[in-house]
C-alpha positions in Angstrom: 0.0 0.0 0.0 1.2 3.4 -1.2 1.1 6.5 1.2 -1.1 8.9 -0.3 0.2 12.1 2.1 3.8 11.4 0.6 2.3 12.4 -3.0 2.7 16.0 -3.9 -0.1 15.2 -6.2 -2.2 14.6 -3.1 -1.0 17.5 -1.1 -2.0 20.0 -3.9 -5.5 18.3 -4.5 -6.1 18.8 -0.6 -5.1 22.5 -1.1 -7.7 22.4 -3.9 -10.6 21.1 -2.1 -10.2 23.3 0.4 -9.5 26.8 -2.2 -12.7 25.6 -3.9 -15.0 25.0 -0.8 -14.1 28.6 0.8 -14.6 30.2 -3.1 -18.1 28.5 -3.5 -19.0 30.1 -0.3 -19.3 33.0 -1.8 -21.7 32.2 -4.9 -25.1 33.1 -5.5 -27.7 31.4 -3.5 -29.6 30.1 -6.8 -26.3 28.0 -7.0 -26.2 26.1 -4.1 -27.3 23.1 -6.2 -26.0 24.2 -9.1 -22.2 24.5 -10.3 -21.4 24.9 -6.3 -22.3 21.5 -5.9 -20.9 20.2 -8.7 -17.7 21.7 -8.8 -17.4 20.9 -4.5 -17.9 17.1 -5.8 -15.4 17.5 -8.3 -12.6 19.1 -6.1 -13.1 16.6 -3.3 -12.9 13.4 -6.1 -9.6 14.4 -7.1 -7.7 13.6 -3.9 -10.5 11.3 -3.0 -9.6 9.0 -6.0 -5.7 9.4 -5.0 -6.2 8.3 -1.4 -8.3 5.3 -3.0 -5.9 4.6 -6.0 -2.8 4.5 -3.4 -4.6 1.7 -1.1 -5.3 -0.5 -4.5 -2.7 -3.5 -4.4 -1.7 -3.3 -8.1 -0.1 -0.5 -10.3 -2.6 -1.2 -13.2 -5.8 -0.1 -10.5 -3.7 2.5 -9.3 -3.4 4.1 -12.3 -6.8 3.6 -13.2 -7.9 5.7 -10.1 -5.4 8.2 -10.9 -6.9 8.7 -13.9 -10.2 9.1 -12.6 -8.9 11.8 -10.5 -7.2 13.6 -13.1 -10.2 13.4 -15.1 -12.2 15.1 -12.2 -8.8 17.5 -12.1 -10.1 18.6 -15.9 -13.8 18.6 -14.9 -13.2 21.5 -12.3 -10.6 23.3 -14.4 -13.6 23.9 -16.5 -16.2 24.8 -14.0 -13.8 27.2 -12.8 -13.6 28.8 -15.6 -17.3 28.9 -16.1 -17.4 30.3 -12.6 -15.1 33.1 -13.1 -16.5 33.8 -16.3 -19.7 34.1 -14.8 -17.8 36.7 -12.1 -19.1 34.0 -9.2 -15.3 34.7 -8.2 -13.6 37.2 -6.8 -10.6 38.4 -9.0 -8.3 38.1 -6.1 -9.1 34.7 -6.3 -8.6 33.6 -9.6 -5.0 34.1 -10.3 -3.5 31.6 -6.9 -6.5 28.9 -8.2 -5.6 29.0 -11.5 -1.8 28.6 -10.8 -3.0 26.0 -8.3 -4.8 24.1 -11.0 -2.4 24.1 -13.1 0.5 22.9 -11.0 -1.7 20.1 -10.2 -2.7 19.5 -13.5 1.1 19.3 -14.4 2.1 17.3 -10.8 -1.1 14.6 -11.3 -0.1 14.3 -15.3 3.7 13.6 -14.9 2.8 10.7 -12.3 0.8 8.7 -14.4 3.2 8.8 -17.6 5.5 8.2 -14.9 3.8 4.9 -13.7 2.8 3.9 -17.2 6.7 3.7 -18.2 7.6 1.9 -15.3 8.0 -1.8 -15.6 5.0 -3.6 -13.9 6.6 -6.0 -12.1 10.8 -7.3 -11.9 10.7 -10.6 -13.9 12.4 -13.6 -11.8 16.2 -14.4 -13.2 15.6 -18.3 -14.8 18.8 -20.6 -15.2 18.9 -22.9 -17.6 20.0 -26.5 -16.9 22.2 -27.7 -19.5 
């Protein structure tokens, strides 16, 4: 089993969650339901899903779960945008989340091409009898 907290992948997803819960704050009331909800569940799936890929016994479900993360990573990098676009938030917010998304983007990206070019498993040395 992997440690998730040792991740920097995971430690910038955290700061996510949290950025993104204290920005939704803020929106309109009509929203509670709306893209507040939606982009809360997508902030807390993306270090949800690399806490759950890190406890997965094999590199092939870790990945997949890292991958589902990122995908959520991609899903609130667009309701972001939407958000600010729709001035929900606060300019002196945008610029640190942005950069935030982005490094994580970046971090979250380089670890799965990093796990997909890693050999799965050693293979065992055979000798051959003559």
């Amino acid at each position: 089993m992997r440690d998730h907290k040792k991740l920097r992948a995971f430690e910038l997803a955290d700061k996510i969650a949290l950025a993104i819960y204290r920005i939704t704050r803020g929106f309109p009331q009509d929203e509670v339901y709306g893209l507040s909800a939606q982009m809360r569940r997508a902030a807390v799936s993306v270090p949800s899903n690399i806490v759950e890929g890190c406890a997965r016994s094999t590199k092939q479900e870790y990945c997949r779960f890292l991958d589902i993360a990122f995908g959520s990573l991609r899903e609130l990098i667009y309701q972001f945008s939407l958000a600010t676009r729709l001035n929900y938030i606060p300019s002196t917010s945008t610029a640190e989340t942005d950069t935030l998304l982005s490094e994580t983007e970046k971090v979250l990206s380089s670890l799965i091409r990093s796990l997909r070019r890693a050999p799965s498993q050693p293979q065992p040395l055979t000798t051959s009898t003559p």
